[in-house]
C-alpha positions in Angstrom: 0.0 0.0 0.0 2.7 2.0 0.7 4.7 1.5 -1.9 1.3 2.6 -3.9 0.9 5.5 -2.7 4.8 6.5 -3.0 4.3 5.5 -6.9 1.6 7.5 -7.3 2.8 10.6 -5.7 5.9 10.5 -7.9 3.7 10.0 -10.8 1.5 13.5 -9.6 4.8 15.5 -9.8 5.5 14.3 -12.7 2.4 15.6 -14.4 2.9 18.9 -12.3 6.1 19.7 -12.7 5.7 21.1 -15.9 2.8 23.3 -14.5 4.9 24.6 -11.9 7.5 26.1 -14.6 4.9 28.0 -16.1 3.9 29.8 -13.3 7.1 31.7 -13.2 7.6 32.4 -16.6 3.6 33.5 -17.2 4.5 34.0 -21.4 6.4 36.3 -23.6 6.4 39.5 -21.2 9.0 37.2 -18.6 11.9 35.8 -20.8 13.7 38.7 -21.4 17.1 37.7 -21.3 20.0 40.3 -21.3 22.7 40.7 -23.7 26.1 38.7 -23.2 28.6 41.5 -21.8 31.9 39.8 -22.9 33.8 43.1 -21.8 32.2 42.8 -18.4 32.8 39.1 -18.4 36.4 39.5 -19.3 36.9 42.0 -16.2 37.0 39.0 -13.9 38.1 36.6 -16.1 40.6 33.5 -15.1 43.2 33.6 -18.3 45.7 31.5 -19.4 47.6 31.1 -22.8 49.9 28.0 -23.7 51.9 28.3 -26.5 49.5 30.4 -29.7 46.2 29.3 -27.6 44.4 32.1 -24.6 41.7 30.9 -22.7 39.5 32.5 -20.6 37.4 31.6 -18.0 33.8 32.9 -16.2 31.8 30.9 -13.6 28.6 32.4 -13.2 26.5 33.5 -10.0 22.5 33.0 -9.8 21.8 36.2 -10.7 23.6 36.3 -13.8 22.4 33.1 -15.0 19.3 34.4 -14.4 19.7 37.4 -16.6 22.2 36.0 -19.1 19.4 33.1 -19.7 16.3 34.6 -19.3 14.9 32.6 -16.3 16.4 30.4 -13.6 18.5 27.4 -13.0 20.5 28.1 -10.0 18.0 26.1 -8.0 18.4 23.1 -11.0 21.8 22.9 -10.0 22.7 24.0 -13.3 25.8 27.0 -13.6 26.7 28.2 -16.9 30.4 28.7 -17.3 31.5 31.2 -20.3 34.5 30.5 -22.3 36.5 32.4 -24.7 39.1 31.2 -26.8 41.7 32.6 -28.8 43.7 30.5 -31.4 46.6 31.8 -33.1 47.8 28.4 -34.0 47.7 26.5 -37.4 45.3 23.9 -36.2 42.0 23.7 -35.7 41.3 22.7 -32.1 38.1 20.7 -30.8 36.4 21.6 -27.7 35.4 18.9 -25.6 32.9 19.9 -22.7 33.1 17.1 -21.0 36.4 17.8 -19.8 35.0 20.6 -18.0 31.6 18.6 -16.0 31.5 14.4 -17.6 27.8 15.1 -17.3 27.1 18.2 -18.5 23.6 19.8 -19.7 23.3 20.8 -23.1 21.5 23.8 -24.7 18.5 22.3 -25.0 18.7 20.3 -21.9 18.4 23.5 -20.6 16.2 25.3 -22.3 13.5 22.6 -21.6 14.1 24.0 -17.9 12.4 27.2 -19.1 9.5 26.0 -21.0 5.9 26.4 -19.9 3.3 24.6 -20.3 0.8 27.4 -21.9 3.5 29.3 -23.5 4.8 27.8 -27.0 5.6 31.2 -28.4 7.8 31.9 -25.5 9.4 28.1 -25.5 10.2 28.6 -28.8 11.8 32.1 -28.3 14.2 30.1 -25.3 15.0 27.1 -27.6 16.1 29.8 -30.4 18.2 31.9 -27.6 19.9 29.2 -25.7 21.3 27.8 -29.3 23.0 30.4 -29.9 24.5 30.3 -26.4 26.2 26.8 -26.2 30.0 27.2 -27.0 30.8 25.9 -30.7 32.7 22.1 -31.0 36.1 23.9 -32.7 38.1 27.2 -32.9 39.9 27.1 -36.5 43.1 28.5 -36.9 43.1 32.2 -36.2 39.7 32.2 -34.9 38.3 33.4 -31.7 35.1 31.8 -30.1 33.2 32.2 -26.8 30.2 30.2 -25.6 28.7 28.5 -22.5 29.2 25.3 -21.3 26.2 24.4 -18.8 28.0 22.6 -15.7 27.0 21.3 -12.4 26.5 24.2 -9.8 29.1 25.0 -7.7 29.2 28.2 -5.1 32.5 29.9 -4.1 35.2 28.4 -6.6 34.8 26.6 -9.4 37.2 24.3 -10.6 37.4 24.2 -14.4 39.7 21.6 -16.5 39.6 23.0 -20.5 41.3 20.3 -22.8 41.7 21.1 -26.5 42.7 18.5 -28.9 44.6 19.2 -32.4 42.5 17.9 -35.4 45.1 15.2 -37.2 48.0 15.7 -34.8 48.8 14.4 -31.5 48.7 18.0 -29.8 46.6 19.1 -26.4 46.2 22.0 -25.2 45.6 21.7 -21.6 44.3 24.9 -19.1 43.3 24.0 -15.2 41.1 27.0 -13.8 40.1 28.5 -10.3 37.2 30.7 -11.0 35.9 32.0 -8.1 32.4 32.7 -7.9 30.8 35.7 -6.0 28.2 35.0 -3.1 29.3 32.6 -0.5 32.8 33.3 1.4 35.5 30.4 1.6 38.1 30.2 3.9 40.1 30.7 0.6 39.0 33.9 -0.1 39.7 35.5 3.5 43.0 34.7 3.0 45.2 37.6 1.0 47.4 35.6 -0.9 49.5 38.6 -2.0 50.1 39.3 1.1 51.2 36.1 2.6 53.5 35.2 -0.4 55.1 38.5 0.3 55.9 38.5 4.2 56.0 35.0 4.5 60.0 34.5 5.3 61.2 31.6 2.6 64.1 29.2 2.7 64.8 27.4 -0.2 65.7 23.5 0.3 67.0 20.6 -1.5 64.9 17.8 -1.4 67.1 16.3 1.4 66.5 19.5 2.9 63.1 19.5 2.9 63.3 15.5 3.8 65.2 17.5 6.8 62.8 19.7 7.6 59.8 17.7 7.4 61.6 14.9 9.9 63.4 17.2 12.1 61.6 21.2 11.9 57.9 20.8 11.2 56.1 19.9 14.3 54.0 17.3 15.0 50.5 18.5 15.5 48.1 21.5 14.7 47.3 23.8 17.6 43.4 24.2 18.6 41.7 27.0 19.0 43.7 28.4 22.4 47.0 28.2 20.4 48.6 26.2 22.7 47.3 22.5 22.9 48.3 20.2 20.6 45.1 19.3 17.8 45.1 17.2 15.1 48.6 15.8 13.6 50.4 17.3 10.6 50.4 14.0 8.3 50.5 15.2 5.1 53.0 17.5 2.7 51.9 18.5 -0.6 54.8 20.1 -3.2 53.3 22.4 -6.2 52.1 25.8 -6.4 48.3 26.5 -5.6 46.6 26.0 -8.7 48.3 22.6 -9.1 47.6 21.3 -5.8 44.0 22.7 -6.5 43.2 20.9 -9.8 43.6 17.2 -9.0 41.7 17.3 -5.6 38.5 19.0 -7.3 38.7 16.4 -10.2 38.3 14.0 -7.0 35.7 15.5 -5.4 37.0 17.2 -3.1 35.6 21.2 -2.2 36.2 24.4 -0.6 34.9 25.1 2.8 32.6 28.0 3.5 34.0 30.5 6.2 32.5 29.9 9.8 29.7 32.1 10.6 26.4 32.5 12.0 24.8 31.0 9.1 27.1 28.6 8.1 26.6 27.2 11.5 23.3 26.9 11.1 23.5 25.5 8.0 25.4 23.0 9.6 22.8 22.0 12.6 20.4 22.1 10.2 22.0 19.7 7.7 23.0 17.2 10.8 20.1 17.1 12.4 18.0 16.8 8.5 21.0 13.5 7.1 21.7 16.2 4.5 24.8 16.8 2.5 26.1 20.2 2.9 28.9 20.4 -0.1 30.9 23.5 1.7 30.3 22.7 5.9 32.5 25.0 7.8 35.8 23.6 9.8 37.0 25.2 12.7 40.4 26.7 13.5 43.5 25.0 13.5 47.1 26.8 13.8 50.5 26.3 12.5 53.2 29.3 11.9 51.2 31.3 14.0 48.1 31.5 11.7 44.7 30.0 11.1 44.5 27.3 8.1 44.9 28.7 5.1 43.1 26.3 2.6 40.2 24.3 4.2 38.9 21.2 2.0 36.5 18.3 2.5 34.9 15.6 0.3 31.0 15.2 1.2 29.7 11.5 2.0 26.0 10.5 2.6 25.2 13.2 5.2 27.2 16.6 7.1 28.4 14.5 9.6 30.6 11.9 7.6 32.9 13.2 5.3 37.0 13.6 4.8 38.6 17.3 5.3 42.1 18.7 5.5 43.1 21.7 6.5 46.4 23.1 4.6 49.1 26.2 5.8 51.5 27.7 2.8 55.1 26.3 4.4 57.4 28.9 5.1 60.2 26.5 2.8 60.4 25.5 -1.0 62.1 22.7 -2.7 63.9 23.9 -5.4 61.6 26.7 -5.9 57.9 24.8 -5.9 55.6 25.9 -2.7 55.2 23.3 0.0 51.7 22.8 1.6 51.7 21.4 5.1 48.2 19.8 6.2 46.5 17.7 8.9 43.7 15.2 7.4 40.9 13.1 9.3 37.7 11.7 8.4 34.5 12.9 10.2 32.1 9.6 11.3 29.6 11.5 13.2 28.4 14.4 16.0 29.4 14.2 20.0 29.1 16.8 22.4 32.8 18.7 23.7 33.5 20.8 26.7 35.6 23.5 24.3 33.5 23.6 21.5 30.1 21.9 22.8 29.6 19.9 19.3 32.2 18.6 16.9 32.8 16.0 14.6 34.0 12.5 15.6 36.9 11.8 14.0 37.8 7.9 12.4 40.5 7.4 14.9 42.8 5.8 12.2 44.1 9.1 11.1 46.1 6.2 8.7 43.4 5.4 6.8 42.6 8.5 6.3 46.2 9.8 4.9 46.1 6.9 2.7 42.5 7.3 0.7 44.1 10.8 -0.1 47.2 8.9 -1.3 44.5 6.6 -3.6 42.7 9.9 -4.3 45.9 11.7 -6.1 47.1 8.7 -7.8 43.7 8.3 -9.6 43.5 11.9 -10.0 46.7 11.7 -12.6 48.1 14.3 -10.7 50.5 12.6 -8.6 53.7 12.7 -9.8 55.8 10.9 -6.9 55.4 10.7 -2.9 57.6 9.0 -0.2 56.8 8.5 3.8 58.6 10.4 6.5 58.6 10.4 10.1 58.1 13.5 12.2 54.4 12.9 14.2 55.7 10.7 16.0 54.3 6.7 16.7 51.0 6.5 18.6 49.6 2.4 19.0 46.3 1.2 19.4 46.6 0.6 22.4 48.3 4.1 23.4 46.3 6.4 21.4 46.9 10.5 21.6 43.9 13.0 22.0 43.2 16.0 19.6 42.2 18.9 20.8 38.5 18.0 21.1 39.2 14.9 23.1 39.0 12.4 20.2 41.5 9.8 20.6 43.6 8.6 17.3 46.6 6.0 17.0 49.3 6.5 14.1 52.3 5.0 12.9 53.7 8.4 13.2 54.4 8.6 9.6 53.8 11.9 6.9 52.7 11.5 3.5 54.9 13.4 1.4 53.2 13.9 -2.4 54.8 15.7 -5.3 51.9 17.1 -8.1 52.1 18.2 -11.4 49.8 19.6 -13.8 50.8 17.2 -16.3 48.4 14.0 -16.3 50.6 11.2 -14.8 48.7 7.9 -15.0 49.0 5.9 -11.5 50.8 3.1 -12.7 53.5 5.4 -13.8 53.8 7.5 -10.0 57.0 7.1 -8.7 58.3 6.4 -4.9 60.5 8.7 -2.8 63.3 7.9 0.2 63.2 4.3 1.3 60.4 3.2 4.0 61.7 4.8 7.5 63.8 3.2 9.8 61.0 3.4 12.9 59.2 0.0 13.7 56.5 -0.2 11.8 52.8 -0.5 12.8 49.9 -1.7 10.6 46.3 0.2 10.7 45.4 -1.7 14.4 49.0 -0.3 15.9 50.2 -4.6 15.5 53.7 -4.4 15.2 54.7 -5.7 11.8 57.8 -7.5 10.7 60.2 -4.9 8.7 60.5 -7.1 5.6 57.0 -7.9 5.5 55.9 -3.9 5.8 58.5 -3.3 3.0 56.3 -5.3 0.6 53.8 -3.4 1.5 55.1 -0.7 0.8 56.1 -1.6 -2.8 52.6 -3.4 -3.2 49.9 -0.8 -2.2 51.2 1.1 -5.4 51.6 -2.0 -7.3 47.9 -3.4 -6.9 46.7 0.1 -8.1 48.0 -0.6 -11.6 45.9 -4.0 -11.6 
C-alpha cells in the first residue's frame, strides 16, 4: 500500500512539474534575457595562454544566469560557465565539454528548464536563444570563439579543467582553472594571498633538505583553538604551487569550505540534524606558523556529519623553488558533544586510513607525480592512542605522507616512490607491530595493486 501510494505521488509530480515552470515564466512579457557583456565578463576573467592558444574563464552567480538566460537554474543545480578562446595556432582545435563537467547539460537540456506549459511562443523564443548560447565544437586556426558550457553548480570556486585536442595531430592544449564565484565566502578567499606570499619568510631547500625539515623542523600536530594544545597531527606534505595542488583534488571531489559564521553554522545544525549533505560545511580553526589554516577542503559522504577534510598552511620552505603545503587530514564519522566547543565532529581514529584514501585519491586523480613516507608525528599504537584537541583519541604509525603534483596528467601506474620506508618499527592500521621485511612489501605493493 505503501509503496502505492509513494508510486503515485511520484507519478503527480510528474504531471505537475511542468505546470509549476509556467507559473514563473507566465508567457512572452518574462523571458527577457539580457545581452552577453563579454567586456564585463572578461573583467573578472581566469586567463591563461599555452603556446598560440588564450583561454578565458567565467563561472557564473545565480543572478547572472538568471539574466544571461532569461529565467532560472540556480535552484536546478545547473551553472553556466563562459569561455572564450583565442587560437593563433595553425590547427584547428576541438572543444570537448566534458572535460570541464563528464555530465554536462546541453542547450537544450536547458532550455527545456524554461518552458511552460501554456506558453509555446515563449518556448520557442528560449529554444532559439539558448542555441546560440552553447560554445561551438572547434576554434579554426586564427579564430576566436566564446560560448557557454552548462555545468553542475558549484558556489565559491569553481574548478574548471579545458582540454583542446589538435585535429590530425597528437597535440593538447591543456588549461586548469580556479574561478571564483561571487556569493558565499571560503576560507580561501579571507585569505590575502599577495600578502602572505610576500611577508612570508622563505628558505629554499633541496629535497634532502626538505626531507630535513619535514623529519626534524615541522612539528608534529596543529594547535586548537587556544593556540597552545596540541590538535590534530600534521600528516600530510603537498609540493606544487596552488593551482596545481587545487586541480587534481577537485577532479576527485573534493571542495572548498565555507567560512564559519552564524549562518554557516546553522546551516550546519540544520544539515545534521536533516541527514543532509552540505557540499561546503565550515571547519573550525586550526594553527600552524602562528596562523589559522589557510586552505580548508572536505569531500561530502551520505550526510554533514561523515565526510573527509584537510586543513592546509603555505610552508614557510620550497624545494627547489615549488611551494610546499603542510596539512592535517581526518575523516569525520559523526556528531558528539565537547566541553571547548560543545559539538564537533568525531573523527575515524585511524588518522592512517585516512592519509592513505588521499594517497589513492591523487594517484587516480593523474596528478601525482611521486610521494615518499617520512617520520616527524611521532608513533602512537592502538593501544596508546593520543587525544586531539577536542578529546578524540587517534593511533598512528607516526608517519607523513609526502606527495609531489604536477599539472601534467601522470597515470597511477606510472607515479614514482621517494626515500626508502623509514627506519621506525612499523605499525599496521590496528597499531600490531609488523615484521620490517613484510611492511617493506607493503610498501612496494599498495602502489603496485593500483595498476591492476
Amino acid at each position: 500500500m505503501l509503496g502505492t501510494m509513494s508510486l503515485s505521488a511520484r507519478c503527480l509530480r510528474r504531471l505537475l512539474l511542468p505546470l509549476a515552470w509556467a507559473v514563473p515564466l507566465g508567457g512572452c512579457a518574462t523571458f527577457q534575457p539580457r545581452s552577453v557583456d563579454q567586456a564585463a565578463l572578461l573583467r573578472r576573467a581566469e586567463t591563461r595562454t599555452e603556446k598560440g592558444v588564450t583561454v578565458s574563464v567565467v563561472a557564473l552567480t545565480a543572478d547572472e544566469s538568471r539574466n544571461v538566460l532569461g529565467f532560472p537554474v540556480a535552484l536546478r543545480g545547473i551553472q553556466p560557465v563562459w569561455v572564450k578562446i583565442v587560437n593563433r595556432e595553425s590547427v584547428r582545435y576541438y572543444l570537448p565539454p566534458i572535460t570541464v563537467d563528464n555530465e554536462y547539460f546541453s542547450p537544450m537540456e536547458v532550455a527545456w528548464q524554461g518552458h511552460g506549459a501554456f506558453t509555446p511562443a515563449t518556448n520557442t523564443r528560449i529554444d532559439q536563444h539558448l542555441h546560440h548560447l552553447g560554445l561551438p565544437m572547434f576554434v579554426e586556426p586564427g579564430q576566436t570563439v566564446a560560448g557557454f558550457i552548462f555545468t553542475h553548480r558549484d558556489e565559491g570556486m569553481k574548478f574548471a579543467s579545458i582540454e583542446l585536442v589538435g585535429a590530425g595531430k597528437q597535440r593538447v592544449r591543456r588549461f586548469s582553472f580556479l574561478a571564483q564565484v561571487p556569493g558565499i565566502k571560503t576560507d580561501f578567499q579571507k585569505v590575502d594571498w599577495d600578502k602572505l606570499a610576500s611577508t612570508a619568510r622563505t628558505r629554499d631547500l633541496s629535497e634532502e633538505g626538505l626531507r630535513q625539515w619535514v623529519e626534524k623542523t615541522l612539528p608534529c600536530c596543529a594547535l586548537g583553538g587556544d593556540r597552545r594544545t596540541p590538535a590534530d597531527p600534521l600528516n600530510i606534505v603537498l609540493v606544487g604551487d596552488r593551482d596545481t595542488i587545487f586541480a587534481p583534488l577537485a577532479r576527485r571531489g573534493w571542495h572548498v569550505t565555507q567560512a564559519l559564521t552564524v549562518g554557516s553554522l546553522w546551516q550546519t545544525i540544520h544539515s545534521s540534524l536533516l541527514g543532509s549533505r552540505y557540499r561546503y560545511a565550515p571547519v573550525s580553526s586550526l594553527y600552524v606558523f602562528n596562523r589559522r589554516q589557510d586552505i580548508a577542503l572536505q569531500k561530502g559522504r551520505e550526510d554533514v556529519n561523515q565526510r573527509n577534510h584537510m586543513r592546509l598552511w603555505l610552508a614557510p620552505v620550497t624545494v627547489n623553488g615549488t611551494s610546499v603545503w603542510v596539512g592535517q587530514i581526518s575523516r569525520d564519522i559523526g556528531v558528539r558533544l565537547t566541553a571547548k566547543t560543545i559539538t564537533t565532529h568525531k573523527i575515524d581514529p585511524s588518522v592512517d586510513e585516512t592519509r592513505w584514501y588521499l594517497l589513492q585519491d591523487l594517484f587516480f586523480s593523474e596528478g601525482l607525480e611521486r610521494f615518499g613516507l617520512l617520520k616527524g608525528v611521532g608513533e602512537a599504537p592502538f593501544e596508546q592512542p593520543r587525544s586531539n584537541y577536542t578529546g578524540d583519541p587517534y593511533f598512528t604509525d607516526g608517519l607523513r605522507a609526502v606527495m609531489w603534483l604536477t599539472p601534467r596528467p601522470v597515470s597511477y601506474h606510472r607515479v614514482a616512490t621517494r626515500w626508502p620506508a623509514p627506519s621506525t618499527t612499523p605499525v599496521d592500521l590496528h597499531g600490531n607491530g609488523v615484521d620490517q621485511r613484510q611492511d617493506q612489501r607493503q610498501q612496494v605493493s599498495r602502489p603496485a595493486a593500483l595498476a591492476r
